[in-house]
Each structure stands twice: as structure tokens, then as C-alpha cells.
C-alpha positions as CSV (number, residue, x, y, z in Angstrom):
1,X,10.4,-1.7,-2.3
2,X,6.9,-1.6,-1.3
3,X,4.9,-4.6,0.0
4,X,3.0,-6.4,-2.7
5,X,-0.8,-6.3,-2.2
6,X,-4.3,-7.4,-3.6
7,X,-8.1,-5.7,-2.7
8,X,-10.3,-7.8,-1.6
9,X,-12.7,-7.1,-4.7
10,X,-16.2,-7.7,-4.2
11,X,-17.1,-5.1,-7.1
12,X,-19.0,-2.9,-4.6
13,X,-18.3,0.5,-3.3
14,X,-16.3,-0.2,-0.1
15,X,-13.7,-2.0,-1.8
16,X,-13.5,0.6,-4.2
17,X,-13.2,3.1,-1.9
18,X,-10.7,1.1,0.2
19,X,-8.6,0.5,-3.0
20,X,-8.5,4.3,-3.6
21,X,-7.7,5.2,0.5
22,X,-5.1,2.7,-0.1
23,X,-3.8,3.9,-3.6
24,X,-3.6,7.6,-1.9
25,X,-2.0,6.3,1.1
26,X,1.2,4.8,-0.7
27,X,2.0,2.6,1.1
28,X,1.7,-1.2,-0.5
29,X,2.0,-1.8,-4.4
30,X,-1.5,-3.1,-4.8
31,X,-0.7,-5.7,-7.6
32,X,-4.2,-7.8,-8.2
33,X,-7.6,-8.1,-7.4
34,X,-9.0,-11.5,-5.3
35,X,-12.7,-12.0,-5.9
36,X,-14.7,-15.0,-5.3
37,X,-16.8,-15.9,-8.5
38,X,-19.4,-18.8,-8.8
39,X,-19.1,-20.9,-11.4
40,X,-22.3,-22.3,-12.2
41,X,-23.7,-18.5,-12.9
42,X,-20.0,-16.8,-14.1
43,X,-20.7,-13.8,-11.3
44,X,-19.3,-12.7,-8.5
45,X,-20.4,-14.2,-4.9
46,X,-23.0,-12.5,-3.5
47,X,-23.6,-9.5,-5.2
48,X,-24.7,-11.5,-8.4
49,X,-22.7,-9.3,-10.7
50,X,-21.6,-10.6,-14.4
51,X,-18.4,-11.7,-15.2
52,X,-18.0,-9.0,-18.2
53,X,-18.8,-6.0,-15.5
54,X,-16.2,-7.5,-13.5
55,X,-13.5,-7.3,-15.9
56,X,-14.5,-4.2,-17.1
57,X,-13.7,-2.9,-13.4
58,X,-11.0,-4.2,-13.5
59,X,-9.8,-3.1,-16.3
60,X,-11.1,0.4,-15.6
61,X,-8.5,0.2,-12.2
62,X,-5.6,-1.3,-13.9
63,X,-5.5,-4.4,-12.3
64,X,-5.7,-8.3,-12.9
65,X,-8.1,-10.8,-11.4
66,X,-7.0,-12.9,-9.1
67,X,-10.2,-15.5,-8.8
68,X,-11.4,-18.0,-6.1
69,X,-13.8,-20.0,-8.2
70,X,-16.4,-21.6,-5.8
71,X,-19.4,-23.8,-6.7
72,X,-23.2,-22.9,-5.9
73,X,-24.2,-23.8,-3.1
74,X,-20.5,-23.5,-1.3
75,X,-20.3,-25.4,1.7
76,X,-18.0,-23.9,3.9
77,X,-15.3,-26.0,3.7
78,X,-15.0,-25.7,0.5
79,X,-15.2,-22.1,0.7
80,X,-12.4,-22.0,3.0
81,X,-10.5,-24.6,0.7
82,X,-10.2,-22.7,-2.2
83,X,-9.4,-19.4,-0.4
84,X,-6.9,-21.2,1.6
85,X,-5.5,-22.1,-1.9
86,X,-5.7,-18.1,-3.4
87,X,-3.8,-17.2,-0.2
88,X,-0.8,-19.9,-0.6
89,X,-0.2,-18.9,-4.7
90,X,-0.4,-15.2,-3.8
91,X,2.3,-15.4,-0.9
92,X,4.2,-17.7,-3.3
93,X,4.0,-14.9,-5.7
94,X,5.0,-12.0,-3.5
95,X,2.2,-10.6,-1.6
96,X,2.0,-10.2,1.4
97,X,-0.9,-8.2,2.1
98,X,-4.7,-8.1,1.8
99,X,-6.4,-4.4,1.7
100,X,-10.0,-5.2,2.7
101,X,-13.2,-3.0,2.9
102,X,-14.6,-4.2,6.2
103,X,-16.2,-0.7,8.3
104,X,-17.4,-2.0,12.0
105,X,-17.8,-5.6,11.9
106,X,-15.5,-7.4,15.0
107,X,-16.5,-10.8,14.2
108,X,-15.8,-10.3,10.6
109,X,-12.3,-8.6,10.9
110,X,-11.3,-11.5,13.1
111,X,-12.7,-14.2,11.0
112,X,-9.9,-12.6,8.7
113,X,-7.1,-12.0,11.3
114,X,-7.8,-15.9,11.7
115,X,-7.8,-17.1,8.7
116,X,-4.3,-15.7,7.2
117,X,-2.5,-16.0,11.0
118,X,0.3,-18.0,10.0
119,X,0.3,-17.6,5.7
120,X,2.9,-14.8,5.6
121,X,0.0,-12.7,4.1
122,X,-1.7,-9.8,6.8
123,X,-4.5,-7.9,6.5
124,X,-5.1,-4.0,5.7
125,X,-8.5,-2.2,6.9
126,X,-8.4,1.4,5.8
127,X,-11.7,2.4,6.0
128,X,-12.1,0.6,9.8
129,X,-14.3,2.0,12.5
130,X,-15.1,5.2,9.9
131,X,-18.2,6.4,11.0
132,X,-20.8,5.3,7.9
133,X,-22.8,8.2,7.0
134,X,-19.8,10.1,7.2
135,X,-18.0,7.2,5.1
136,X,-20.9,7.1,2.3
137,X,-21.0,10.7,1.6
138,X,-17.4,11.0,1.5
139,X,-17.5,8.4,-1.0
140,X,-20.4,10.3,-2.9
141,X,-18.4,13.5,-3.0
142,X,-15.3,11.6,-3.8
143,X,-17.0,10.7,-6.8
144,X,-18.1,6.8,-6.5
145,X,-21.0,5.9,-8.8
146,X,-22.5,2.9,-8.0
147,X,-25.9,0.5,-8.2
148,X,-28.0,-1.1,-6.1
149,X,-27.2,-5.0,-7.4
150,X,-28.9,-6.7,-4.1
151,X,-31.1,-6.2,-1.5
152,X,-32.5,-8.0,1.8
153,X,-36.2,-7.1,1.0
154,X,-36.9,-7.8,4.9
155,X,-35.1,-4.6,5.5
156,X,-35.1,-2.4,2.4
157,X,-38.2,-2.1,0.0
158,X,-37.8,-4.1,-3.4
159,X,-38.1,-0.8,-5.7
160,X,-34.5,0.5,-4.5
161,X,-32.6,-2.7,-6.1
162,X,-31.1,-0.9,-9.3
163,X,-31.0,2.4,-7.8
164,X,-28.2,4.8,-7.9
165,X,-25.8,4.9,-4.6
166,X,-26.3,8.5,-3.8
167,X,-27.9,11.6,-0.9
168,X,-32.0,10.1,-2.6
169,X,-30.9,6.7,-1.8
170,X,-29.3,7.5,1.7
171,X,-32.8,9.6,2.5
172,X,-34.8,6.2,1.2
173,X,-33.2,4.2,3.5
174,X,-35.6,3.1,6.4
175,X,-34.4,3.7,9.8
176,X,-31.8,1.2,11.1
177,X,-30.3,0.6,7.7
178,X,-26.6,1.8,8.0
179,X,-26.0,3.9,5.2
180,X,-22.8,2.1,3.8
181,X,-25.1,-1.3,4.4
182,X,-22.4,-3.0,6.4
183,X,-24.9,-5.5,8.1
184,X,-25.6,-6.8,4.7
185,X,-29.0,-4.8,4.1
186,X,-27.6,-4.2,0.3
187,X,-24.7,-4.6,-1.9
188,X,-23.6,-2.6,-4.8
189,X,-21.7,-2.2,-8.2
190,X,-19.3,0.5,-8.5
191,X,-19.5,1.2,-12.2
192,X,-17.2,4.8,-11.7
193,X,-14.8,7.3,-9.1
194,X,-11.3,8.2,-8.5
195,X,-9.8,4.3,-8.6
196,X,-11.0,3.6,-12.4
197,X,-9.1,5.8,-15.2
198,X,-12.9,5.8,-17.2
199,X,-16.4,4.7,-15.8
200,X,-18.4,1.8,-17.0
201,X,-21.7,2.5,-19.3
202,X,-24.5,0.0,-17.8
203,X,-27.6,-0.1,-17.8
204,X,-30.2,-2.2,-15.3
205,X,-31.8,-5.5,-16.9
206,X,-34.0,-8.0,-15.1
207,X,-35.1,-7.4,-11.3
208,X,-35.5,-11.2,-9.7
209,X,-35.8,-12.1,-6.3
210,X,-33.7,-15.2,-5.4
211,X,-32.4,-17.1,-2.2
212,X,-34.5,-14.0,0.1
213,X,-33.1,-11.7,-2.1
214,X,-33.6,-9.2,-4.7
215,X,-30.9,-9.1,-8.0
216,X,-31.1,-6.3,-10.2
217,X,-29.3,-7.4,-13.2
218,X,-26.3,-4.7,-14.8
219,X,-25.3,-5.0,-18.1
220,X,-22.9,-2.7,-20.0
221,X,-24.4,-0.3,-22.3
């Protein structure tokens, strides 16, 4: 039998495309999806996306949520508290790996490798050390649509937040940005590609900027 395994879901395209490398690959049944949602606003953490986009996703890639509900603003300790929590049911259930999206980022890949040392439960990086603009067209060509959902507006300008992930947003970028955003200079919302069996139809609501960043609201059509 294969390994039991959940994506580490943040409703962006990495994770997407990490859940389809993995899906090709074979090698783990990839039984859930773990994504942090806030309570207070009933979207996911960070990328401000709804709740009903979210299940839509997931419903689009065959595959349960498995939440960490966390309050806004999420001390760290609690953060790590109700993750630590996630982790323990999911090994009590079976699982025993976590496929993540993570590209380049050493401090972030060990912050993992920390965290689930010692909870029976390892972690998977498929798309590691891929070079990025190699990684973002590949996942253009492979079919990904996604959206702009948040932006650091000290490193990207305000008007791409809603925008289509795609070659006119890659040649909008300014110089410096990586092109899969792996430093955090934007986050997006897959809404279609290879790991959904139909896309979402959404269209872009309200553009605010909040916390030193700019939201662009998705809402299905």
C-alpha cells in the first residue's frame, strides 16, 4: 500500500502544482487537504481567499479539507498549537506524509523538517530547488489558471492584484520579483489545471489594501 498523504493547501498555484507533480509521480495516496483558515474572516491564512472558493477547489481535486482553524491576529504559539494538533490527528489517522509547495526557501524547508521531527509524519518537496521561471511557465503550459489574490505593494504595483497568472503578468513583474513569487511578493488562487476534474467560474470583487497589503476579492461566478 502506498503511504497516506495530505498537500499542504494554501489554494495557490504551487500547491497545486505540487499536488499534480505528486499525483503523476505515484508514489503516496494523497488522501486530504491541510489548510490554515481564520476564523474571524472564514478565509484562508494569508491569501485572504473565501471559504466557498476553497471548497470548490477542493472539490474540483477530489479531496477533503483537513483545517487548522487559527484566530486573527495568531500569535505564534498558537499557530504552532493548532498545527501541532492537525499533525497528531492526521498520524493517528494514517498519514504519514506532508507534500508541500516550498521552491528555494532553506529556512522555510527546515522550519518544517523541525516542526514534524519526531510526529511519525515527513515531509515531501517536489517542486524543490526548480528553477522559477522555468517552474511558472511550466505551470502555465501545464495548464494552471490562477489570480492574483495578494500583493506586497512595496514590491509589485497595486493594479496587478486580480490579474491573471500568466507570460503578461510574468513580463509585468518588476525586476527582482521571482516569477513564482517565492519571497512572498504575491499569492495566488488557482481557480483551474490538470489537478481539478472542472475549473472554477470567479470573477474579481472588491480590491482593498489591508495589513501592507493589497486583497483582490474572488467570488464564484
Amino acid at each position: 500500500m502506498k503511504p497516506k498523504a495530505l498537500i499542504s493547501w494554501s489554494s495557490g498555484k504551487d500547491a497545486a502544482w505540487a499536488l499534480h507533480r505528486a499525483r503523476e509521480e505515484g508514489e503516496y495516496e494523497i488522501v486530504g487537504a491541510l489548510t490554515t483558515i481564520t476564523g474571524d474572516f472564514g478565509r484562508v491564512s494569508m491569501h485572504g481567499v473565501r471559504r466557498e472558493i476553497l471548497d470548490a477547489q477542493l472539490q474540483a481535486a477530489n479531496l477533503p479539507l483537513f483545517p487548522v482553524m487559527i484566530p486573527s491576529p495568531c500569535p505564534n504559539e498558537i499557530y504552532e498549537a493548532r498545527m501541532g494538533e492537525a499533525i497528531a490527528s492526521a498520524r493517528a489517522n494514517g498519514i504519514t506524509k506532508i507534500i508541500f509547495g516550498d521552491l528555494f526557501l532553506e529556512d522555510i524547508r527546515a522550519y518544517r523538517e523541525e516542526k514534524l521531527h519526531g510526529t511519525g509524519i515527513a515531509p515531501v518537496f517536489p517542486l524543490w530547488k526548480i528553477t522559477t521561471g522555468q517552474l511558472a511557465r511550466e505551470m502555465i503550459s501545464g495548464g494552471v489558471q490562477a489570480r492574483v489574490v495578494c500583493l506586497n505593494p512595496r514590491k509589485m504595483p497595486r493594479e496587478l492584484a486580480g490579474k491573471a497568472f500568466g507570460e503578461a503578468l510574468l513580463a509585468a513583474l518588476p525586476p527582482g520579483v521571482d516569477p513564482c513569487a517565492e519571497n512572498g511578493e504575491f499569492h495566488t488562487c488557482v481557480t483551474g489545471g490538470p489537478m481539478f476534474s472542472k475549473n472554477l467560474e470567479v470573477k474579481t470583487g472588491e480590491v482593498v489594501e489591508r495589513d501592507g497589503f493589497v486583497f483582490a476579492d474572488l467570488l464564484l461566478a
